[in-house]
C-alpha positions in Angstrom: -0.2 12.9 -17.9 -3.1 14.1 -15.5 -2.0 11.5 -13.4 1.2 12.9 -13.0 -0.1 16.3 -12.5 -2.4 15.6 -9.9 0.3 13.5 -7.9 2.7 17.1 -8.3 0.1 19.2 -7.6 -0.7 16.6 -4.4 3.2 16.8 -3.2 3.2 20.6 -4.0 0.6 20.6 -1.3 1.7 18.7 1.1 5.0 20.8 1.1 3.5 24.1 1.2 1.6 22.4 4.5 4.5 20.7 5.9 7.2 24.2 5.5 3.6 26.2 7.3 3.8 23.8 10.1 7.3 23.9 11.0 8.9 26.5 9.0 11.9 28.6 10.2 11.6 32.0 10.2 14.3 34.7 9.9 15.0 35.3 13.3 15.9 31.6 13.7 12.3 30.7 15.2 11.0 27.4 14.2 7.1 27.3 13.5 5.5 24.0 15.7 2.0 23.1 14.9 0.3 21.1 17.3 -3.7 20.5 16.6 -5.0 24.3 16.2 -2.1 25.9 18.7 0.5 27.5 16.7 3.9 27.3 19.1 7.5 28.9 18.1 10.5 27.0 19.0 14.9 28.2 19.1 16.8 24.8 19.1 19.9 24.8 20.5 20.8 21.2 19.4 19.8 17.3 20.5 19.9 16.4 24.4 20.1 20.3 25.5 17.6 21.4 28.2 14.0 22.8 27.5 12.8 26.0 28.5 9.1 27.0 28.2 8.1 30.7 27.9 4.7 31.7 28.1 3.3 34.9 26.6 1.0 37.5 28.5 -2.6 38.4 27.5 -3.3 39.7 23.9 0.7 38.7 22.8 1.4 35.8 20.5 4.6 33.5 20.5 6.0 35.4 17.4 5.8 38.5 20.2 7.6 36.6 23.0 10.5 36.0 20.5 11.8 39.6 21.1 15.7 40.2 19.9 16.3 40.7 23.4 15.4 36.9 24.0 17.2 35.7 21.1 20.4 37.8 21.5 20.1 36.7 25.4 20.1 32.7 23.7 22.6 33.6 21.8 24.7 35.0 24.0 24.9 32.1 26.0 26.3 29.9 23.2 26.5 26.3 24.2 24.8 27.0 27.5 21.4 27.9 25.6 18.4 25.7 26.3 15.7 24.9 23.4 13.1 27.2 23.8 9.6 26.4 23.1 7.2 29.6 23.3 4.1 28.5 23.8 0.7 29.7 21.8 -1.6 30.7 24.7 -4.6 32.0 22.7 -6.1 35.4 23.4 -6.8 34.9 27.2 -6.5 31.2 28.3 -4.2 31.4 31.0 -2.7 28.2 30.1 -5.0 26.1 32.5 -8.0 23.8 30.9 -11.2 26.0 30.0 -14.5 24.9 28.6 -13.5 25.6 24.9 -9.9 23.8 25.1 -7.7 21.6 27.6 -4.8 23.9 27.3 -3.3 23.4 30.5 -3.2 19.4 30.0 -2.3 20.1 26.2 0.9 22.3 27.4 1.5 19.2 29.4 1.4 16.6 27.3 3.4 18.9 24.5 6.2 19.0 27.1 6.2 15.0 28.1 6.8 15.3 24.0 9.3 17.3 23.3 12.3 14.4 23.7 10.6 13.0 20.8 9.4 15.8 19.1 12.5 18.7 19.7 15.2 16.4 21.1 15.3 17.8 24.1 16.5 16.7 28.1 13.8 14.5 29.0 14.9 15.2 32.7 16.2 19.1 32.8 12.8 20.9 31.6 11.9 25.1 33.1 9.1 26.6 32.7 8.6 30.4 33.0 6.0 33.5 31.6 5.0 36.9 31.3 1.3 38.2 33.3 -1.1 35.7 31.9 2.0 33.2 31.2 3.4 34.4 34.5 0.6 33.0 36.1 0.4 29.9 34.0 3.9 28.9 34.9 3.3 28.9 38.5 -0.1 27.1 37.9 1.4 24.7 35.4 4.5 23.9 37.6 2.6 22.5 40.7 1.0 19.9 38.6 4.2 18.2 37.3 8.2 18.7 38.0 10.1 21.4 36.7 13.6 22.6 37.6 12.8 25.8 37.7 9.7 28.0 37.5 9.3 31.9 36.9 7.0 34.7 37.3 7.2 37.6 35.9 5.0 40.0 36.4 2.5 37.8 37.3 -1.3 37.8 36.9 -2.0 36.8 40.3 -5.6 37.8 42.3 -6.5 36.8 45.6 -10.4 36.2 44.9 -12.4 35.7 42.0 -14.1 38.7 41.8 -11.0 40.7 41.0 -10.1 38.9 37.7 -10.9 40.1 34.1 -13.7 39.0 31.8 -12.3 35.7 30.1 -9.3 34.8 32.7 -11.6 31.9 34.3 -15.1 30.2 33.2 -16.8 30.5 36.4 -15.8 31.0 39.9 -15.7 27.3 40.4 -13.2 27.5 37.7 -11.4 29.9 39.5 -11.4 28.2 42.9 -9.6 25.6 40.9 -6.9 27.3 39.9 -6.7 29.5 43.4 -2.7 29.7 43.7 -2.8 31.4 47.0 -5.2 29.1 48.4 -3.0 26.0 47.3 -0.2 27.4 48.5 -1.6 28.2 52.1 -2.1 24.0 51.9 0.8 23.6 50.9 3.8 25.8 50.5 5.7 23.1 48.4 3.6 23.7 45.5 6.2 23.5 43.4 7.6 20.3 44.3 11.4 21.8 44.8 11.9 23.7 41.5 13.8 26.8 42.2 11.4 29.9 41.9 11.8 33.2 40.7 9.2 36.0 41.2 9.9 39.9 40.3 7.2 42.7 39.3 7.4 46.6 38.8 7.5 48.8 41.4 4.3 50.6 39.5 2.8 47.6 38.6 -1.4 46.9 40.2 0.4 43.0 40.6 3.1 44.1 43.1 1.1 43.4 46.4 -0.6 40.1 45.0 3.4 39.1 43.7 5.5 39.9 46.6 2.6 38.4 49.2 2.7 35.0 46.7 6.3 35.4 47.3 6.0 35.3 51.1 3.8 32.4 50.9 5.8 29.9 49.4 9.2 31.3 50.5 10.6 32.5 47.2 12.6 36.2 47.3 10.5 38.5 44.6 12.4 41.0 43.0 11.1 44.5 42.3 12.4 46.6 39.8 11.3 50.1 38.3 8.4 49.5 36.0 5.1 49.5 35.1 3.0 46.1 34.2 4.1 45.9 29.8 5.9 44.4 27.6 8.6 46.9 28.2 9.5 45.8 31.4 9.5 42.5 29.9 12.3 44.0 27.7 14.5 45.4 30.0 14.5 42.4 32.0 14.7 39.1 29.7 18.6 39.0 29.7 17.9 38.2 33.3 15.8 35.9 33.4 17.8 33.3 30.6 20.4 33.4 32.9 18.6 32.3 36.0 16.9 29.3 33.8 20.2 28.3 32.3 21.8 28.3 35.5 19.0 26.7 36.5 18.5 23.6 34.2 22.7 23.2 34.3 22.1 22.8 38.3 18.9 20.5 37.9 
C-alpha cells in the first residue's frame, strides 16, 4: 500500500511538472520550458512557418502575447505562422552575457523547433520590440532568417550611450556593435527582407532611421513615443509583413 502511494504521489508529480512546463493557457499560449528560460509559444499546426518575437526591456513573453497579436494570428487563419515568444530575462538583449549564453541558447532553441514545435525547418523570421528589436537584428546576422524586424529598436552608436545592464563591458559591446558591422558589411543580414519603423517622439529615431540608411532597408516612422503602446497600435502590421514574408521565403 505505501508502495502504491508513493508511485501516485510520484506520477502526481511529475504531471503537475510536466502541465507547468508546457501548459496552455487561456489565451491559447503554450508554456515552453527550456533549462531556466520560460518561452510562450501559438501553434498554428505541423510544417507551418516559425516566427520569433522578442520582448523589450522589463516585459516578459506572457506581455508580448497581447490580444492584439493573437487576434492579428488569428485573423490570418491558415496563413498564421507558429509563434515562439522568446523569454529574454530582465535586460539580456538576447546576445551571450557573462551570467548566460542567451544569444547562442535562442539559437540552438530555433535549430530545435522542427523537432520540438513542428515547425518549417527552412521558412523561420525573427523580429522584436526595443531590447528584442535590437536582438533580432543582432541575432539575424549570425544565421539565416527570412525576414528580420525592428521595432523600435534599442540601437546606440557608442558604448557610452547604453544603459546599466545592456552590455558587460565595452568589449562586450564592441562585439555586438551593429553599426560598426554593418559599415563592414552592409549584407549583414545575409538577404532576409528587413523591416525597421520607430516613433516620431521616440530618443531611437535618429539611431533607427541612420541603421536604416546603412544597410539599405526603408524605416517607417509613425506617430509615437518609445512603449508598449506603440507596440499596440502597430502589431497588426507587423504579422502581415512576416507572413508575407515566410510565404515568399
Amino acid at each position: 500500500m505505501k508502495w502504491i502511494l508513493a508511485a501516485g504521489l510520484l506520477v502526481a508529480v511529475g504531471a503537475i511538472a510536466y502541465a507547468w512546463q508546457r501548459g496552455v493557457g487561456d489565451s491559447g499560449t503554450e508554456a515552453l520550458a527550456v533549462g531556466p528560460r520560460r518561452h510562450l509559444v501559438v501553434r498554428a499546426g505541423e510544417g507551418r512557418p516559425l516566427l520569433v518575437l522578442l520582448h523589450g526591456r522589463g516585459m516578459t513573453p506572457a506581455e508580448m502575447a497581447m490580444p492584439e497579436l493573437l487576434d492579428a494570428l488569428e485573423e490570418l487563419g491558415s496563413r498564421a505562422p507558429t509563434v515562439l515568444i522568446a523569454d529574454g530575462g530582465e535586460h539580456s538583449y538576447y546576445h551571450d552575457r557573462a551570467d548566460f549564453d542567451w544569444g547562442t541558447d535562442l539559437l540552438e532553441l530555433v535549430e530545435d523547433a522542427p523537432e520540438r514545435l513542428g515547425s518549417d525547418p527552412d521558412r523561420v523570421a525573427i523580429g522584436g520590440f526595443s531590447m528584442g528589436g535590437f536582438g533580432a537584428l543582432d541575432l539575424a546576422r549570425q544565421r539565416r532568417f527570412c525576414a528580420v524586424g525592428g521595432h523600435a529598436p534599442a540601437l546606440w552608436r557608442e558604448g557610452g550611450e547604453t544603459p546599466a545592464g545592456a552590455f558587460d563591458d565595452a568589449e562586450d559591446f564592441e562585439r555586438h556593435d551593429l553599426f560598426e558591422l554593418a559599415e563592414r558589411d552592409p549584407r549583414l543580414f545575409r538577404g532576409a527582407r528587413v523591416w525597421l519603423d520607430v516613433g516620431d517622439r521616440d530618443p531611437f529615431r535618429e539611431t533607427t532611421t541612420a541603421f536604416g540608411r546603412l544597410v539599405g532597408a526603408r524605416v517607417r516612422v509613425w506617430p509615437g513615443e518609445h512603449g508598449t503602446r506603440y507596440l499596440r497600435e502597430h502589431v497588426e502590421e507587423y504579422v502581415r509583413f512576416y507572413a508575407s514574408a515566410l510565404e515568399a521565403c
